[in-house]
C-alpha angles and dihedrals in degrees: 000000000000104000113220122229125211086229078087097057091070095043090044084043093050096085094056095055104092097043091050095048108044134111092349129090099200091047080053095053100045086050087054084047095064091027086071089036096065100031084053085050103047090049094051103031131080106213080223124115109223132176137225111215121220109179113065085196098061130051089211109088118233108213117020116243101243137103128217125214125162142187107198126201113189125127168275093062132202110282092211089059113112124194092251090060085052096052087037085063101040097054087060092044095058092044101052091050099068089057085077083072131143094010113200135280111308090351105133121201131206125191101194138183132211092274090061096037085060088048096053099048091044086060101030098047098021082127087062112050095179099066089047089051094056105046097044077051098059121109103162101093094219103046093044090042086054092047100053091047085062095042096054092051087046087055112037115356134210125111127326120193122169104257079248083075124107119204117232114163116045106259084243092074106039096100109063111241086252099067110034099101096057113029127112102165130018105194115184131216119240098171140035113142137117118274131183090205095047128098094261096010091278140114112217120164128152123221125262098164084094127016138177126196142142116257115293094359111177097243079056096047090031087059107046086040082062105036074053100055104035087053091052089044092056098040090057100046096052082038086230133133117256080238098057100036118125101225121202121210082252087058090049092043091056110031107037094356146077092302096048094051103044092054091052095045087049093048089061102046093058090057105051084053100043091240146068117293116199134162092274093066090057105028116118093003116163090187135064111253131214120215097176101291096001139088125199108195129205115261102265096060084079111350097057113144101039125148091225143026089055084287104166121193095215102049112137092230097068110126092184143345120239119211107199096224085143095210085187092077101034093064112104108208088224087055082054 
């Protein structure tokens, strides 16, 4: 398949340009913002895809050498977003991203936007309508933003962070020694505390600020199958357009969010090892774990600097440091 550079944001971007930029001073400086953001790119990035093997044994590369970060656009936006929460955001956005450079050896790295996240699912899932359907469908930021991040993984693999995540440890080394000849996926742990208001008195989520997995891995597919379905499913019991559809934060946590997938990662789990795989097989783990290609990794890998679960800010594991910024909320569609 035709691999996409970043050297056509800023072409697909260029019409846009006169309308973001005029009359106001804050819309000027966020467009310098990404401005600097994609010369700096075009200068840095080949528009190749390459691959990192990681199994010495096996010519076919496990995970793909490429990082994913977005910056999606679609509407309707948080009222209660001001301009100054939108060039708060893409001002981080556009410093942490230059702590992905330089990325190492043959890594290639793409900072895309929603026109190219369409693109990309109309060409890497054309053979599936329906997911194509439903995600060009989306107007809610965070459940379109979390799809995407799936889909590209599905798609293509590699490694996805919010554009709010701050790389630490050099991509090279993510994966401990140990591992690399068998891991397909490394999913982190965010959260691992007790709870009142949680199943079992327990509050158990996995990251997905930041994910790593080969190309069309199953908790990938998995995921974007059952953000379809469920979509499909919701639009035709309350006989409402995907477009149209009021959608709750419950719907968010258990159809694109934390529940979702948690249930799929779990799922998965279970069947690499033959049994069922719950939170208390992971829970307060200080070691990474292997359950057949995948690798659950202890809190601090991609969840450091927490005010809960033992979560400490200066392990020596931490791979980055998220921010929380949520530049999904803090887009306003006339900015767009």
């Amino acid at each position: 398949m035709e691999k996409h550079s970043l050297t056509s944001l800023s072409v697909t971007s260029a019409h846009h340009m006169r309308r973001f930029t005029c009359c106001r001073p804050d819309r000027i400086l966020i467009f310098l913002c990404l401005l600097a953001i994609l010369i700096f790119f075009r200068s840095s990035v080949s528009p190749a895809t390459l691959h990192i093997n990681l199994n010495s044994s096996n010519p076919e590369p496990l995970i793909p050498a490429q990082v994913w970060q977005l910056y999606t656009t679609v509407g309707p936006r948080d009222t209660n977003t001001t301009h100054q929460d939108a060039l708060k955001a893409t001002k981080l956005a556009a410093h942490l991203a230059a702590t992905w450079f330089p990325v190492d050896g043959a890594w290639t790295y793409r900072f895309i936007g929603s026109e190219f996240g369409t693109q990309f699912v109309k060409e890497h899932f054309k053979n599936q309508q329906d997911i194509v359907d439903v995600y060009t469908s989306l107007r809610v930021p965070v459940m379109a933003s979390d799809f995407l991040r799936y889909l590209l993984l599905a798609g293509d693999g590699g490694v996805y962070a919010d554009s709010d995540v701050e790389m630490i440890k050099p991509l090279q080394d993510w994966v401990p020694e140990p591992y690399r000849n068998v891991t397909r996926a490394m999913i982190g742990i965010e959260k691992d505390h007790p709870a009142e208001d949680e199943p079992e008195g327990w509050s158990f989520r996995f990251v997905q600020h930041t994910l790593i997995t080969a190309k069309a891995h199953p908790i990938m597919m998995n995921m974007v199958r059952n953000i379809t379905d469920k979509m499909l499913e919701l639009s035709n019991e309350k006989h409402t357009p995907i477009t149209e559809l009021e959608l709750h934060d419950r719907d968010v946590v258990r159809i694109t969010g934390p529940r979702g997938f948690k249930d799929v990662v779990f799922e998965h789990l279970s069947k690499q090892v033959g049994e069922s795989i719950g939170w208390k097989n992971v829970t307060k783990i200080t070691e990474p774990k292997l359950f057949g290609d995948t690798l659950v990794v202890p809190i601090n890998y991609f969840a450091a600097g927490q005010q809960h679960s033992g979560s400490d800010g200066a392990s020596s594991d931490k791979r980055v440091q998220h921010y929380w910024s949520g530049t999904w909320r803090h887009w306003d569609e006339s900015m767009a």
